[in-house]
C-alpha positions as CSV (number, residue, x, y, z in Angstrom):
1,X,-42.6,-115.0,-19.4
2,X,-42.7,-118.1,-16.9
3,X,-39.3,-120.4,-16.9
4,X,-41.4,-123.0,-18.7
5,X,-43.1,-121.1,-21.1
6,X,-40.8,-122.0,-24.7
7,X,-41.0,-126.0,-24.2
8,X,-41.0,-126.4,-27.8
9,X,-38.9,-124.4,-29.4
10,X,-38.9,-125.3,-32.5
11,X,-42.7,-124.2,-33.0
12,X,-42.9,-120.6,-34.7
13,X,-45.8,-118.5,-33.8
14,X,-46.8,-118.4,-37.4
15,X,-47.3,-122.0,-37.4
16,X,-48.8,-122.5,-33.7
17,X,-51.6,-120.0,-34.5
18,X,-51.9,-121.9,-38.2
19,X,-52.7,-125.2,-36.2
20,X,-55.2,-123.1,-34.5
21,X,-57.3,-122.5,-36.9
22,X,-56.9,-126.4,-38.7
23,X,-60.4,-129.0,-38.2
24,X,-59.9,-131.4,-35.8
25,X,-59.5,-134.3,-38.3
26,X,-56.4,-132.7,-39.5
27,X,-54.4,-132.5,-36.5
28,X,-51.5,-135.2,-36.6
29,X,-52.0,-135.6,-32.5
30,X,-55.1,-134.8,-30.1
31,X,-52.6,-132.3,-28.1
32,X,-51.4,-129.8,-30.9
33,X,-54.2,-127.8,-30.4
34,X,-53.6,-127.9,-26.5
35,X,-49.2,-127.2,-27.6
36,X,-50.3,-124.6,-30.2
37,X,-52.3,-122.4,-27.5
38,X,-49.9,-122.9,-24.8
39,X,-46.8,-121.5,-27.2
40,X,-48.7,-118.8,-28.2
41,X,-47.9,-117.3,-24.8
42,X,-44.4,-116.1,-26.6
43,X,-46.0,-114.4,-29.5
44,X,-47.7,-111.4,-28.0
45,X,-49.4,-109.7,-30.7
46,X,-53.0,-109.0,-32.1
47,X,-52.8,-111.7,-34.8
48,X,-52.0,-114.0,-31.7
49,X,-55.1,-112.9,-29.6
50,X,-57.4,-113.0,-32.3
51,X,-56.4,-117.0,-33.2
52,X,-56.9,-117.6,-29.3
53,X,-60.3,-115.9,-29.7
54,X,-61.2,-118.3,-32.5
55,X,-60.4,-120.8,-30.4
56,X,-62.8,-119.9,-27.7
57,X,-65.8,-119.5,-29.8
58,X,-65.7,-122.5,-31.5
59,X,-68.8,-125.3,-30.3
60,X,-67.0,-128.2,-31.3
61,X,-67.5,-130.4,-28.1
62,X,-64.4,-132.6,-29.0
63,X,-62.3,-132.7,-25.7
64,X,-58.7,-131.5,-27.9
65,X,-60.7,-128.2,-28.3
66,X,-62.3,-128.2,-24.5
67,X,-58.3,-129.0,-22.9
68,X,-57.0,-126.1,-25.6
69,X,-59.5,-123.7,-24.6
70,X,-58.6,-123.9,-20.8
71,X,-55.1,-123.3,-22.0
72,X,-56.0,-120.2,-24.1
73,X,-58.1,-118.2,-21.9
74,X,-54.9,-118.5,-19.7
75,X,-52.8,-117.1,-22.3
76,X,-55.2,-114.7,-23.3
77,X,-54.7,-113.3,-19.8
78,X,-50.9,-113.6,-19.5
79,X,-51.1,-111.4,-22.5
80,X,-52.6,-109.1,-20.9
81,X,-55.7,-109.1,-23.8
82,X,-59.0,-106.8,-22.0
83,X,-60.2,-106.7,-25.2
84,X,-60.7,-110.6,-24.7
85,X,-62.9,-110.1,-22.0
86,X,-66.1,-110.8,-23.4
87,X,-65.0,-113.7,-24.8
88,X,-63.7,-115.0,-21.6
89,X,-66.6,-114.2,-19.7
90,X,-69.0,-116.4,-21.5
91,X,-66.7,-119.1,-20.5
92,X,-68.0,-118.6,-17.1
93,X,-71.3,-120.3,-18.2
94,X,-69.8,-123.2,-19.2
95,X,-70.9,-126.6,-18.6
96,X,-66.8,-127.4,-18.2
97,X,-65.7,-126.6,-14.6
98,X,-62.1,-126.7,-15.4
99,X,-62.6,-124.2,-17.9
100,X,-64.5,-121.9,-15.9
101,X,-62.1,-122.3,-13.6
102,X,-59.2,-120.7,-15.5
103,X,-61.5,-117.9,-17.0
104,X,-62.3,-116.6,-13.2
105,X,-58.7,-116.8,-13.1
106,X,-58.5,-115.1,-16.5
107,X,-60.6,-111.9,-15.4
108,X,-59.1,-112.0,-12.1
109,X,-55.5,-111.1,-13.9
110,X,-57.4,-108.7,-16.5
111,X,-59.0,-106.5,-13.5
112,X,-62.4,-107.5,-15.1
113,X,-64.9,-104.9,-14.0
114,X,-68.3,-106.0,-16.1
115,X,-70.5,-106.5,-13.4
116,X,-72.8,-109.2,-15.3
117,X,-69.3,-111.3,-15.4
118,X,-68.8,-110.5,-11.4
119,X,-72.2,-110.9,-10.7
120,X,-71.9,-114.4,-12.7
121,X,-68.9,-115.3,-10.1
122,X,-70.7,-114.1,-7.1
123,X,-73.6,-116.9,-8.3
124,X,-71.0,-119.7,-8.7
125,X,-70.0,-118.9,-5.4
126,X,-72.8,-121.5,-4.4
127,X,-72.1,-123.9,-6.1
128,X,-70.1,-126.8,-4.6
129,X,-68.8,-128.4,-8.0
130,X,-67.1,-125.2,-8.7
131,X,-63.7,-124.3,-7.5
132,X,-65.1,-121.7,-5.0
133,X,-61.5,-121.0,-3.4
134,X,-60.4,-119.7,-7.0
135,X,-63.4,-117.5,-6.7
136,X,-63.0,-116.5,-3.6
137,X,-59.2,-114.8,-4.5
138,X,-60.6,-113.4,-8.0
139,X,-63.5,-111.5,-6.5
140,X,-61.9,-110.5,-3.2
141,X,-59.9,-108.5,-5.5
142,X,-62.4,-107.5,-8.1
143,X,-65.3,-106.7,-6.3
144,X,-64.6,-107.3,-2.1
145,X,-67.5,-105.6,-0.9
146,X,-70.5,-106.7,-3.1
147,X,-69.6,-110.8,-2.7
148,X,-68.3,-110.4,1.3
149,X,-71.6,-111.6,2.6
150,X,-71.1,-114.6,-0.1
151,X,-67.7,-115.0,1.1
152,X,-68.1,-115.0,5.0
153,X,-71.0,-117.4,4.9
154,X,-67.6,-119.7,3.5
155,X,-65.5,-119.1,6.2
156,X,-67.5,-122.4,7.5
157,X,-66.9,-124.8,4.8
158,X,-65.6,-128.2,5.7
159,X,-62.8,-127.4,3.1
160,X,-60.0,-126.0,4.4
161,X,-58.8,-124.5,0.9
162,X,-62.0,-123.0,0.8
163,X,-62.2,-122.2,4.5
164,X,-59.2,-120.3,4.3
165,X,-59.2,-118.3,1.6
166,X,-62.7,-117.3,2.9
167,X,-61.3,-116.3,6.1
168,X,-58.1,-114.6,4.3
169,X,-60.6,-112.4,2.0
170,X,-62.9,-111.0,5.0
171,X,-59.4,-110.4,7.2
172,X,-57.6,-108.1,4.1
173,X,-61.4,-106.5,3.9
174,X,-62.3,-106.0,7.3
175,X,-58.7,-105.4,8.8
176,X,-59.7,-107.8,11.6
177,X,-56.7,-110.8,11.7
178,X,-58.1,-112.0,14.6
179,X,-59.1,-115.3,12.5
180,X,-56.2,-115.9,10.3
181,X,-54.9,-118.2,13.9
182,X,-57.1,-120.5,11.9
183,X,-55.4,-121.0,9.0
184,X,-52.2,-121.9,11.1
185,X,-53.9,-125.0,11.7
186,X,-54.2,-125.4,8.4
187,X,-50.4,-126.0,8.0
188,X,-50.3,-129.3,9.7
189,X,-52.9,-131.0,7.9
190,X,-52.2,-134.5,6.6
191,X,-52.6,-133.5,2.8
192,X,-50.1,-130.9,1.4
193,X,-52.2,-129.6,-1.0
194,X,-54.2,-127.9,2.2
195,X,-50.8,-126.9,3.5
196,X,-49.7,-125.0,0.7
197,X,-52.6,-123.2,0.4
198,X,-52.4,-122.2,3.9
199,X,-49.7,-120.7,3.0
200,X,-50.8,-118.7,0.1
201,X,-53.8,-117.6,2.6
202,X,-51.8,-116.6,5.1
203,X,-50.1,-114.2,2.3
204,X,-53.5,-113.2,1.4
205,X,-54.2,-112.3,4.8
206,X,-51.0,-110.3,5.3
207,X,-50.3,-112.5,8.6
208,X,-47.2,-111.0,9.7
209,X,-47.4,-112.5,13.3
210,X,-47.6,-116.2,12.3
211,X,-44.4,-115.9,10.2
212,X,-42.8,-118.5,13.0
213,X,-45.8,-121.0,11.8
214,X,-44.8,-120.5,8.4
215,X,-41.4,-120.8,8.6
216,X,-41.5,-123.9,10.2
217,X,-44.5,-125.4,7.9
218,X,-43.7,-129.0,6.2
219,X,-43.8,-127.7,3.2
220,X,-41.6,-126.8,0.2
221,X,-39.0,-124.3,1.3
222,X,-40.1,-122.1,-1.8
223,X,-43.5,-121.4,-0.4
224,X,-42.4,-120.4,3.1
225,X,-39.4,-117.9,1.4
226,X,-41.9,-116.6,-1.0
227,X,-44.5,-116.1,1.8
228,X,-41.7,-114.8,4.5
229,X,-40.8,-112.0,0.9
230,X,-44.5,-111.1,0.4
231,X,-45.7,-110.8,3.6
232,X,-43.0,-108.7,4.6
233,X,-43.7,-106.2,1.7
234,X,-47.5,-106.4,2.0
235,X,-47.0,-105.1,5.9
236,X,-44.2,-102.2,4.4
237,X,-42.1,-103.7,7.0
238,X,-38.5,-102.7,6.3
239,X,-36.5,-105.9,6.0
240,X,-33.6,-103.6,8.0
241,X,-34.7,-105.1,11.6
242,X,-33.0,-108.4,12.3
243,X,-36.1,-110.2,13.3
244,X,-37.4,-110.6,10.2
245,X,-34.2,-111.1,8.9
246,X,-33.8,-114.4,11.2
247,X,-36.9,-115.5,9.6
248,X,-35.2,-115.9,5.9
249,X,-32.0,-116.6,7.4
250,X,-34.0,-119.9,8.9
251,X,-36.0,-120.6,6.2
252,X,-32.2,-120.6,3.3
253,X,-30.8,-122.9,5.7
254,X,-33.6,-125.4,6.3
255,X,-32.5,-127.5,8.8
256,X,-34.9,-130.3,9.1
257,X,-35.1,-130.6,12.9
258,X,-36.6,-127.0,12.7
259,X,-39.4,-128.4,10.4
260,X,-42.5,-129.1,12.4
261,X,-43.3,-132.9,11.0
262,X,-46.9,-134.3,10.8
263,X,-45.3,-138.2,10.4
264,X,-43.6,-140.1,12.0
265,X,-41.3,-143.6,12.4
266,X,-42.4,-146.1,15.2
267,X,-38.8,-147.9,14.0
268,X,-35.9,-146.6,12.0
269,X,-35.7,-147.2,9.0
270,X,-32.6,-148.7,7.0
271,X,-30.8,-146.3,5.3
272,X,-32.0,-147.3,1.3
273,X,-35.6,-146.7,2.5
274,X,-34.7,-143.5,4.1
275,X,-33.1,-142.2,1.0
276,X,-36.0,-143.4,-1.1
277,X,-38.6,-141.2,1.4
278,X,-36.2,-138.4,-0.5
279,X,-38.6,-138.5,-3.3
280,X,-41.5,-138.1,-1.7
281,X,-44.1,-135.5,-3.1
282,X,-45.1,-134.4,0.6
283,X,-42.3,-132.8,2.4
284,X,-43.2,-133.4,5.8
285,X,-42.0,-137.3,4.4
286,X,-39.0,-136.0,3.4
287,X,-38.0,-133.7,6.1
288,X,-39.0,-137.2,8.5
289,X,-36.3,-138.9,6.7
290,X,-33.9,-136.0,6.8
291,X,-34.4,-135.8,10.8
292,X,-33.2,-139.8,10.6
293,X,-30.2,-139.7,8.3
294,X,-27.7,-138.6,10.5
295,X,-28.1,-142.1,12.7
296,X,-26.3,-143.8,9.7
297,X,-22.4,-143.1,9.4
298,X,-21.2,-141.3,6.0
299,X,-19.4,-144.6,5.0
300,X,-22.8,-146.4,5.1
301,X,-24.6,-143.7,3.1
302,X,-22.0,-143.2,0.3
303,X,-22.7,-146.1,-1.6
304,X,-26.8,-145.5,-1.6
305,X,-26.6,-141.7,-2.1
306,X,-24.1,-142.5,-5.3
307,X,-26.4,-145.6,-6.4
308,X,-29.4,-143.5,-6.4
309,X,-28.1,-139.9,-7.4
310,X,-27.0,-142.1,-10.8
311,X,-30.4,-143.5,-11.4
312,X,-32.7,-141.0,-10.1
313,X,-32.1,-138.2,-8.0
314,X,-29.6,-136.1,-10.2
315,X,-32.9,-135.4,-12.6
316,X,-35.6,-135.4,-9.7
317,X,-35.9,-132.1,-8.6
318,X,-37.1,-132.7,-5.0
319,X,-34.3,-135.2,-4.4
320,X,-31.7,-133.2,-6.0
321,X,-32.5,-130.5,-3.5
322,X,-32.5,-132.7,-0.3
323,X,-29.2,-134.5,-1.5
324,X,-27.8,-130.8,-1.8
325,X,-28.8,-130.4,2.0
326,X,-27.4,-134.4,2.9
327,X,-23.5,-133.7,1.0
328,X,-23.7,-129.9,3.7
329,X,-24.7,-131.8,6.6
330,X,-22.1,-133.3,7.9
331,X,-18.2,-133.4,6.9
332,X,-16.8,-136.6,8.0
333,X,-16.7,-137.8,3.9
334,X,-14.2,-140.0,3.2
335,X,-11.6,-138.4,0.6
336,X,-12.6,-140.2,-2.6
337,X,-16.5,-139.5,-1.5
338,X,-15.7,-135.7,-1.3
339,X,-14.4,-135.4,-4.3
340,X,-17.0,-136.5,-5.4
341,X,-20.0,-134.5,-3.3
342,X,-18.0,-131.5,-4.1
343,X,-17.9,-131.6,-8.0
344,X,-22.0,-132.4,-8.0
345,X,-22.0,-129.3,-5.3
346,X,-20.3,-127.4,-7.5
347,X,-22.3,-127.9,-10.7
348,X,-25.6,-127.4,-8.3
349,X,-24.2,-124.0,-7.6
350,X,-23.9,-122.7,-11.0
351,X,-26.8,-124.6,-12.7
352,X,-29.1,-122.5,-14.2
353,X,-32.1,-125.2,-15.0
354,X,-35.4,-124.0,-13.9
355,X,-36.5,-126.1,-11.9
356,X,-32.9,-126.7,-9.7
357,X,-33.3,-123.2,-8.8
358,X,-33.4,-124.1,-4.6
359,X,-30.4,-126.8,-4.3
360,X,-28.6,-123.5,-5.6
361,X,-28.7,-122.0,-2.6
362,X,-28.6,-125.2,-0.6
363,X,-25.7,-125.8,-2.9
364,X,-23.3,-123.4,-1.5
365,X,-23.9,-123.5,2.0
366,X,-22.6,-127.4,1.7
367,X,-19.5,-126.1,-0.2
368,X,-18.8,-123.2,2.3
369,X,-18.9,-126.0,5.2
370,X,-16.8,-128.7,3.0
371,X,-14.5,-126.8,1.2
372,X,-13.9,-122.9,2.3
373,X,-11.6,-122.1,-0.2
374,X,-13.9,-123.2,-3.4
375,X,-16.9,-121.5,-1.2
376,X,-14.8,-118.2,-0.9
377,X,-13.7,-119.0,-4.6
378,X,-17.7,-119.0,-5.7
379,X,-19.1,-116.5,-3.6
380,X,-16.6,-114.0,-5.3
381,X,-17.8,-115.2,-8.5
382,X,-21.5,-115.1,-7.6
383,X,-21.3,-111.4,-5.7
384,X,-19.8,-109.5,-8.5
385,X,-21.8,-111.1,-11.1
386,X,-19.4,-113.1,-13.0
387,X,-21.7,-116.0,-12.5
388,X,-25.6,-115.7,-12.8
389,X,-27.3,-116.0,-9.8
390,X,-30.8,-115.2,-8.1
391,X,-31.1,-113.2,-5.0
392,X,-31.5,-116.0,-2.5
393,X,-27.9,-117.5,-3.8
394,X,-26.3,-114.3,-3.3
395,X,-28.2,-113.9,0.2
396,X,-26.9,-117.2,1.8
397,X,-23.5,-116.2,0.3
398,X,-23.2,-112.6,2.5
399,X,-24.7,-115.5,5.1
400,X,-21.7,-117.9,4.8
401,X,-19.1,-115.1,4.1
402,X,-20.5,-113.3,7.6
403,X,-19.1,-116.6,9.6
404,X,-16.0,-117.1,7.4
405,X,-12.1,-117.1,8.2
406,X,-10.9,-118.1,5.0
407,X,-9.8,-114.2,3.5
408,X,-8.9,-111.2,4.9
409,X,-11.2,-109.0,7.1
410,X,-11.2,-106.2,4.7
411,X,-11.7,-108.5,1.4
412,X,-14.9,-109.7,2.7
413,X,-16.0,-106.4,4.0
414,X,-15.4,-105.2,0.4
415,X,-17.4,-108.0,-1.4
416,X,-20.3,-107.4,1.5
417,X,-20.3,-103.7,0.9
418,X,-21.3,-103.9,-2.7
419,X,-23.4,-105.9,-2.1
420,X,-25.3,-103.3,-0.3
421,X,-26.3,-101.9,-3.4
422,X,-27.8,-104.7,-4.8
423,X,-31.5,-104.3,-6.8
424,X,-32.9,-106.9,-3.7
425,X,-33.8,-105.0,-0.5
426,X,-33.4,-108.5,1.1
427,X,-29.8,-108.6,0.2
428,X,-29.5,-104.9,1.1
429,X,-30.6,-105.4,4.3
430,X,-28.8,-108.8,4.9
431,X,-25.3,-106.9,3.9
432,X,-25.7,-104.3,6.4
433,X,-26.1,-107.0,9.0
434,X,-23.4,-108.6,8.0
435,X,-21.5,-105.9,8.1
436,X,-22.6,-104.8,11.4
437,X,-22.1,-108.8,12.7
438,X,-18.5,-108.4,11.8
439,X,-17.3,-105.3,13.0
440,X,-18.7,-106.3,16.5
């Protein structure tokens, strides 16, 4: 299940699948139905599939049931439900796009194979109103070779979400890459919504030899890791050879002036407004006003950074993350604003709420520049399990403890060397070089 899947605990499966099957008129709110479908992903059973089934074949045209049955062909399909496939492919001639949407999806994740349902999605293919680039990724994995002449004749759309994933559908077909350099343009588009799906395209595609381009994309570091991962393991490309080690290595640290940004500043801004661009939803903003905040001293900043984490940024996600990167990039705090920067480090580090999961990481880098002995204190902790952590905190940990004086030689061999048998080939690999860096 997804991080976000049990927003309401409370709800039992009995009684989400009893306000399934309740008229409209008795629903206390217009989003139960919509909150009943979307828990039902936790109840995996047959009496769950069949009240999501109900749900699909009923003609009310109120838009409660129209938003709910988006949400349950979804489920239906996270479940892992073929036998729901019939169902979900008469939601393919739906007058609602949205919901036709998520049922191409749907049979996409199911490995539909009725051909009246592909043929059905091969025909929406031409049609503009549609989403054609969700489409395009369900049936260049369902059925390549009957829709690639449907396909290529997209590779021409004045879309680029379309336009690429067109282009990244004939590439994995034909094995020719040659036009993936395309969708690198892609990347620096004004609107980030075109950037990330660049990115996703460029996974599609299996573009090994634009992961420079993607690594340096003004996007959210959590696309360009997950693409560097995927990539890598689509190609079979052991993660042992130090180049495409750098390429993670880059990517954990983020350091803004290795972000290729699309804006710019004809004047510096004062420090508030810089802080403020922090909580932008395009990161090519906020990696703009990262490049500018070292101009302002530490003793100017304090006061903001404190001012805003109280009132905004300590429950903003985005922000949280880039104030992570702010409190590691430089160590000229005064004493009472370290203590400070290093308690809300600290609690980054070991904060296990979904969606904080990337200042972790960014977390403990800042700590193992301000304070080596909590770092080396941590990493222990966070190597040999005694604190949770996902593999990208333990990676930029072997990272830190590669470059650190603080212990012996032969304690941070040790915790390097176990880490050589972690479940991550990433971390395997990254622990070896380590190792090797050392010993040299």
């Amino acid at each position: 299940m997804g991080r976000f899947d049990n927003i309401h605990p409370g709800l039992t499966c009995d009684h989400a699948r009893h306000i399934l099957s309740l008229p409209i008129d008795e629903l206390e709110t217009n989003s139960d139905l919509y909150m009943a479908a979307a828990h039902l992903v936790n109840c995996p059973c047959s009496e769950t599939e069949d009240a999501l089934q109900s749900l699909l074949i009923c003609d009310l045209e109120d838009q409660a049931v129209k938003i709910a049955k988006r949400k349950a062909v979804e489920v239906l399909a996270r479940l892992g439900s073929e036998s729901s496939i019939p169902l979900i492919g008469q939601c393919l001639f739906a007058e609602d796009i949205y919901l036709v949407e998520n049922s191409v999806w749907a049979l996409d994740q199911l490995g539909c194979n009725d051909q009246k349902l592909i043929r059905q999605m091969i025909s929406l293919l031409g049609d503009n109103s549609q989403n054609q680039r969700v489409l395009i990724q369900a049936l260049s994995r369902l059925a390549i070779e009957q829709s690639l002449d449907s396909i290529q004749s997209l590779q021409a759309s004045d879309r680029p979400g379309v336009r690429g994933a067109a282009i990244a559908a004939v590439s994995q077909y034909t094995c020719d890459k040659s036009m993936l350099l395309q969708i690198t343009e892609h990347l620096m588009l004004p609107n980030q919504m075109d950037r990330q799906c660049a990115v996703q395209d460029l996974i599609d595609g299996g573009a090994i030899d634009v992961l420079p381009s993607i690594a340096s994309a003004p996007v959210s570091p959590a696309f360009r890791i997950r693409a560097c991962r995927e990539i890598l393991a689509k190609a079979k490309v052991l993660p042992q050879e130090q180049l495409w080690l750098e390429f993670i290595d880059t990517i954990l640290r983020d350091d803004p002036a290795k972000i290729n940004i699309i804006h710019k500043y004809e004047v510096l801004p004062p420090p508030e407004a810089l802080i403020h661009q922090l909580y932008d939803t395009d990161f090519s903003r906020c990696y703009l006003a990262m490049q500018n905040l070292p101009a302002y001293s530490s003793e100017s900043l304090i006061p903001i950074l404190q001012k805003s984490w109280e009132e905004e940024a300590h429950n903003d996600y985005g922000a949280h993350y880039f104030f992570m990167h702010i409190f590691g990039s430089r160590d000229d705090w005064s004493p009472s604003a370290l203590d400070w920067v290093l308690d809300l480090l600290y609690q980054a580090a070991i904060n296990r709420r979904p969606q904080f999961q990337k200042s972790r990481a960014a977390a403990i880098q800042a700590i193992h520049r301000l304070n080596p002995d909590l770092f080396f204190e941590l990493g222990s902790q966070l190597l040999r399990g005694s604190i949770h952590s996902s593999w990208d905190c333990r990676y930029v940990t072997i990272m830190c403890l590669e470059r650190s004086s603080i212990a012996s030689l032969d304690l941070i061999k040790e915790l390097i060397m176990d880490s050589q048998k972690d479940s991550d080939i990433f971390l395997q690999a990254r622990a070896a070089l380590a190792l090797t860096t050392i010993a040299s």
